[in-house]
N, C-alpha and C positions, 0 to 999 in steps of 0.2 A: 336889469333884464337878464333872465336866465340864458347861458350859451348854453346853442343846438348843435350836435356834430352833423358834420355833412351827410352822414349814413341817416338819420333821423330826417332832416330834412328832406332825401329824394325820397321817403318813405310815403313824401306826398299826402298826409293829415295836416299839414298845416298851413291851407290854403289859405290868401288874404291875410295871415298875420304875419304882426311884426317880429324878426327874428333880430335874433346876433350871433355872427359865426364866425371863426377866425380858424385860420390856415397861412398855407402858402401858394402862391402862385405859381401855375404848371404856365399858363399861357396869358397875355394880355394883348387884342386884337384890335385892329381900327378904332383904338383910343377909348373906346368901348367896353366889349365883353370880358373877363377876367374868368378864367377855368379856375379855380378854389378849389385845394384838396388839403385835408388836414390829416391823412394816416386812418382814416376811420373804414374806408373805402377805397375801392379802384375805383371809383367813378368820381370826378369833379362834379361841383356845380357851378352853374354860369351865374353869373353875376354883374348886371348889367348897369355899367354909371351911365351919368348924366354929365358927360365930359362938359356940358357950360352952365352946369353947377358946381365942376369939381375946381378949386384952385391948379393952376399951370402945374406948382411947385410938386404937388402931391400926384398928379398924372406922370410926370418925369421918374418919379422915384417905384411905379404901377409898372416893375420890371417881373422876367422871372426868378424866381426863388425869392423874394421877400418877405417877410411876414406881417399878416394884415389882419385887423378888425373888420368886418362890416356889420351895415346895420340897414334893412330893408323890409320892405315887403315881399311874400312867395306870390308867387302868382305862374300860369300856366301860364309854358314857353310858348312862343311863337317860331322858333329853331327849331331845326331834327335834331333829333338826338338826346333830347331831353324832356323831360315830363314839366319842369318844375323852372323856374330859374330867380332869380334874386333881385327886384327893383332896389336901387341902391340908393338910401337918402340919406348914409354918412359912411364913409371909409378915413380909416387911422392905419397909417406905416406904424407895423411894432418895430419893423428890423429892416435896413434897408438890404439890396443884394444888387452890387456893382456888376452890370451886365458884363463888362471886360474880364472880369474875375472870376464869378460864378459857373462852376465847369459844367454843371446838368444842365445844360439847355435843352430847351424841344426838339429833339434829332434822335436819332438811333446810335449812341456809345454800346461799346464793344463790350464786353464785362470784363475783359481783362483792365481797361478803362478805367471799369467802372473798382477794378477791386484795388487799386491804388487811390480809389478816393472813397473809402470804404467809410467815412464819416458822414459823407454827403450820397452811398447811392442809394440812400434807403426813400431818398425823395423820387428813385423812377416809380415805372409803375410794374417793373418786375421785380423788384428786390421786396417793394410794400405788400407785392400781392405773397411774394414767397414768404414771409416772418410774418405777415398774418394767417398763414398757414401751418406754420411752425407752431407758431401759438395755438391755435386751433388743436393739432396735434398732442401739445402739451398738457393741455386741460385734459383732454380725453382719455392720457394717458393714468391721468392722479382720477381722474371722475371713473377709469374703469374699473383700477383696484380698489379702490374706498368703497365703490357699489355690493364689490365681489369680497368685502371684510381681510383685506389685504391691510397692514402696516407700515406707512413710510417711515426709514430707517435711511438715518445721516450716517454714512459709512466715511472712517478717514479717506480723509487725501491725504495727508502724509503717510508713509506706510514702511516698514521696514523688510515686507515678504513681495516678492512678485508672483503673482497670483497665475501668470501662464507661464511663468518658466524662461519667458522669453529672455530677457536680460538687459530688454531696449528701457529702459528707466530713464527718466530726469531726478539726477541727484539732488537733494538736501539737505545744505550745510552751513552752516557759519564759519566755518576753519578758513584763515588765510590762505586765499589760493595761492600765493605766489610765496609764502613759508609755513605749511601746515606741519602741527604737531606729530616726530616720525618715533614709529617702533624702535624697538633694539633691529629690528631685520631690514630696518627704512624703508618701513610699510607708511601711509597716513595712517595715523592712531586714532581713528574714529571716538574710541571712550572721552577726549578730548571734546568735545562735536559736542552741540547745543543738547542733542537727543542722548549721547551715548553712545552712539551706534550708529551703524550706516542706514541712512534712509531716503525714500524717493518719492517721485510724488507717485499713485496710485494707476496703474493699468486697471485695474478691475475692483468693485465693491463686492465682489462675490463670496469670498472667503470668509470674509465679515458678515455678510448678510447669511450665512451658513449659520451662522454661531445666535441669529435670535431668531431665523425659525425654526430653531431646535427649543425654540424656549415661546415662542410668540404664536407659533402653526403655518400662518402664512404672511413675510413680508416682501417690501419691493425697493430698490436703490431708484435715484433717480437722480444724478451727478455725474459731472467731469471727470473723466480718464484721460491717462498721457498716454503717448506713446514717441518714445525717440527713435523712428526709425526715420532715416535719413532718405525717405521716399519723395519724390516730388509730382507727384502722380494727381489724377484727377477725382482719386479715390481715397486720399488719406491723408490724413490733420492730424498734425502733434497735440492735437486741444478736442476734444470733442465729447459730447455727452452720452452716455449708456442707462440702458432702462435693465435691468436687473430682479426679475421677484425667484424667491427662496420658497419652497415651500416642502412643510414636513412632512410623512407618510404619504410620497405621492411619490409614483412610479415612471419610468420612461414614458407609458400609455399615458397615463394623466399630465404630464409634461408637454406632451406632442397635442395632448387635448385643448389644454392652456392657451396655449399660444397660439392655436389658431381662431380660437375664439375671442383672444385677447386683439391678433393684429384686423380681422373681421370690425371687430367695436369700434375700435380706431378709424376704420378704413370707411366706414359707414358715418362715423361722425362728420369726418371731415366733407363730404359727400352730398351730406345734409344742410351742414352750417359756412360753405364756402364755395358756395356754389356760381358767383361771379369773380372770386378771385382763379377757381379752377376754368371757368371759360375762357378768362384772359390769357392764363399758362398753358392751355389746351391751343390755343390760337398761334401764340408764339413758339411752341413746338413744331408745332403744323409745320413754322415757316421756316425752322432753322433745320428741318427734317428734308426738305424741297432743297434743301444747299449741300445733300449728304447723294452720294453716288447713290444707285438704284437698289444693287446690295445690302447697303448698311442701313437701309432707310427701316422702320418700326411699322408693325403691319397693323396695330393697334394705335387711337389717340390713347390723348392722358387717362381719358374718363374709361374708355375700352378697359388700359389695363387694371383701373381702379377696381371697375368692375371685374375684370377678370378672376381678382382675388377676393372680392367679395360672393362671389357668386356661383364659383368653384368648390367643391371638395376637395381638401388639399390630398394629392395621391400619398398615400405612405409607402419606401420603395427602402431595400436591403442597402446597401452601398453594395454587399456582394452581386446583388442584380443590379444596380447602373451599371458597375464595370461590364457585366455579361451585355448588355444595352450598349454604351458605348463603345465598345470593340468591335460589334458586331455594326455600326452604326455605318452609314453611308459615308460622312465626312473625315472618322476614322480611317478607313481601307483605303479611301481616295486621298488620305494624306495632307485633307484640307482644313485639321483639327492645327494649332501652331504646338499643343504638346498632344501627340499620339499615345494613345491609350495600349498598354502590352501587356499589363500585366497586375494581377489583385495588389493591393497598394498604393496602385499613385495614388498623390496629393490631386482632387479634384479639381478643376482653374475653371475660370468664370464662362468660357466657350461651354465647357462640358456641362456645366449646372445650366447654363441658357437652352441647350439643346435640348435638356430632359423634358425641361418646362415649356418651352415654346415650340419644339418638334415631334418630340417624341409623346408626352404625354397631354398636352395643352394643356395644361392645369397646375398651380402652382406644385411643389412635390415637395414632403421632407424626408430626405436621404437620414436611414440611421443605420446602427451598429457599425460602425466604421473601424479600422484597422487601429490598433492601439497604441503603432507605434506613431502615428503621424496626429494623435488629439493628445490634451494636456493631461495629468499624471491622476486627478482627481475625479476621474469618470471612471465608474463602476463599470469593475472588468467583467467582461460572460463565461458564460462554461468552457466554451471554446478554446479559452487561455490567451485567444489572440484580437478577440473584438472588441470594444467595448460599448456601454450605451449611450451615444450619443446621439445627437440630430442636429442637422439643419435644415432650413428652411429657404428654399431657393424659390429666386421671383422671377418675373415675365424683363428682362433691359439689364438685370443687373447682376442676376446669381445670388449668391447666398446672403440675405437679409439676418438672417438669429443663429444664434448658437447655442446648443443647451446640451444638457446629461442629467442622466441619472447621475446623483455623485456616489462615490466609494463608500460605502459607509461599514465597513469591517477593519477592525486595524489593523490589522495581520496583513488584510493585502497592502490597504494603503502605504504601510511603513515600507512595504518593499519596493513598492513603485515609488516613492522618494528617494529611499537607497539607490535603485537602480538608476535613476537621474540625476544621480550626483548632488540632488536639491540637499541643500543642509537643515538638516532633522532642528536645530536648536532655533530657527525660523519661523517652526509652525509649529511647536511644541504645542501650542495651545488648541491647533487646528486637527493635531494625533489625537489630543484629551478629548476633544470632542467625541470620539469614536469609542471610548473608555468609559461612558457616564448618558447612560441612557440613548445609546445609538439607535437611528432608526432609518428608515430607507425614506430620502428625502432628491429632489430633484431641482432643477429649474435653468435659468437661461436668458443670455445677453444678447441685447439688440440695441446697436448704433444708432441711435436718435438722426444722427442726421444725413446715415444712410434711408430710413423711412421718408424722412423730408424730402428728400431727393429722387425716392419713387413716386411720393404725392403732388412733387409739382414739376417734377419732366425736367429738374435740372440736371444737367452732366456732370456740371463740376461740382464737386460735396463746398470746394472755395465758397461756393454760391449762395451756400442755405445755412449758412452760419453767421450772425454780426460782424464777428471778425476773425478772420480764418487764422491759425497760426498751424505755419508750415517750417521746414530748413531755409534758414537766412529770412525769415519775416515773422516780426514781431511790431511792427510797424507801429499800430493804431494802441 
């Protein structure tokens, strides 16, 4: 007999016949009913035995989280709550699940709870609803560029260049840590080293994906980045994925065009195709919103602010006019910003990108031309001498979601904005050549994967929307 998933099932076509569906059990009540969910759905189906048909042995074992066969007839509920439900004329234990043992039980776990049992909390019904949403996501991301004649391009993860400068790397080595091969100066002698050379694992596929849409027209990364920064924050993972596209002969305007049409597609997919896992995370928002003082509370649900940036024109704003905007701002003067705005320069912080977008302008915003010396060395400088072309894109809860530029594409600057950052020239040699052999004015722009997940289903912690988070001191799972 063909297995039906339970999505299929409440779909309710398959009235009066016989099915077979396997799951695990959320609930089983007065010896009776059994809630069945297999990952397919937020919704169970009920599944009703014939407890003096079923042997003792096998009702005992009718705990939660087991895994189970059935095999029934659908037929129309006589319960709320449900269209459809399961007459039961055979049930099989695949797996049993020791009620003493089994830590998901029917209650409300905390998620801090939940993220040290990060193997088992994919069985609640917020974790199922969030990675079906991720998923969802996912798809949307590879189905917008292949529609839009975009190429996916596998860019290393081992890497020997840091692509922002930063410095925060996970090293990669085979050299004895505890007696590595030393210079004459009792350096580590890296030429030793499995690569030759010092390497780490990848912050960014950008650099690389530079180098085939100079050859391709338009591609897209879509893979894992590190970062070791020793943050324990509710914003940042040492593990997390970046969506990345390259594209050649296209301009800061075409860049900023991009991308909002890009996160639009996205935004509207999910919208479309997840529309009972967004009521569920819309709901449980609501409630953990209602436990936040009056203040802090979000003046939009989930699906509000979905819409919000679906539905918006995203404003385009100077960085020179936010600064003039937030100085002049109410919360500024009143000193109730936590970094006070004085002067052309600062580094923008997630209060000040919130305000632009949810006070000032209601509409999502992408701030560009920003100060050169506070973005990375590979963004195409302007006349000015002192801006360069960059953007972000700031959202309604969270602040800046993407990051992009126009990039350098003249060697003569770029080499000197290497020089002048101390970067070492013998690193990118190959990334200077690029600018030597048919240079062309090319652009494009990084967005956190599961920064986006985290605006699509209202979670706080990014811990939340990833399988399994890796942070400082956890590598757990």
């Amino acid at each position: 007999m063909k297995l039906h998933s339970v999505k299929e099932l409440l779909a309710g076509d398959k009235l009066l016949q016989e099915v077979k569906v396997k799951g695990w059990i959320r609930t089983f009540r007065s010896n009776r009913f059994i809630a069945l969910n297999d990952g397919s759905t937020i919704n169970n189906i009920q599944c009703v035995v014939d407890f003096e048909k079923t042997p003792e042995d096998t009702l005992k074992q009718l705990t939660t989280g087991a895994a189970v066969s059935i095999t029934g007839a659908i037929v129309e509920s006589q319960g709320r709550g449900q269209n459809v439900e399961i007459q039961v004329s055979e049930i099989k234990i695949l797996g049993k699940a020791d009620p003493e043992e089994y830590p998901i039980q029917p209650k409300k776990h905390s998620l801090e709870f939940l993220r040290e049992k990060a193997h088992l909390r994919i069985r609640t019904n917020t974790f199922s609803a969030v990675m079906r949403v991720r998923s969802a996501l996912s798809f949307a991301v590879h189905q917008y560029f292949q529609k839009n004649d975009f190429y996916y391009v596998n860019t290393p993860i081992i890497t020997g260049s840091d692509a922002e400068g930063a410095g925060e790397m996970f090293r990669v080595s085979t050299l004895d840590p505890k007696n590595p091969p030393l210079t004459n100066d009792k350096e580590i002698d890296y030429k030793e080293d499995f690569f030759g050379k010092e390497t780490n694992l990848t912050v960014s596929g950008q650099l690389e994906a530079e180098t085939y849409a100079m050859g391709l027209g338009k591609v897209y990364t879509f893979g894992p980045t590190f970062r070791a920064e020793n943050s324990n924050t509710s914003r940042h993972l040492a593990e997390f994925w970046m969506i990345e596209p390259e594209v050649a002969f296209l301009d800061l305007d075409g860049n900023m065009d991009l991308a909002e049409d890009f996160i639009k597609y996205i935004i509207k997919y999910v919208l479309d195709n997840c529309q009972d896992d967004l009521a569920f995370l819309e709901q449980r928002l609501a409630q953990e919103e209602k436990s936040k003082p009056q203040a802090q509370r979000s003046e939009m649900t989930l699906t509000e602010k979905l819409h919000f940036v679906l539905d918006n024109n995203f404003k385009r704003v100077t960085y020179t006019e936010a600064i003039d905007i937030l100085k002049n701002s109410k919360p500024n003067k009143k000193k109730k910003f936590n970094y006070i705005i004085e002067e052309w320069g600062a580094d923008l912080q997630s209060e000040h990108e919130r305000y632009l977008v949810e006070k000032h302008f209601k509409a999502p915003v992408i701030l560009f031309d920003y100060p050169a010396k506070i973005k990375a060395f590979y963004m195409r400088l302007n006349e000015d001498g002192k801006t360069v072309r960059a953007m972000d894109i700031l959202f309604p809860g969270i602040g800046e979601i993407v990051g992009g530029s126009q990039r350098e594409e003249r060697f003569d600057v770029l080499k000197e904005k290497i020089d002048a950052m101390g970067i070492d020239e013998k690193e990118l040699w190959w990334y200077l050549e690029l600018r030597k052999f048919g240079t062309a004015t090319h652009s494009g722009f990084g967005l956190g994967f599961e920064r986006l997940v985290q605006f699509a289903t209202g979670m706080t912690n990014i811990r939340d929307v990833i399988p399994f988070p890796r942070s400082p001191q956890n590598a757990e799972f």
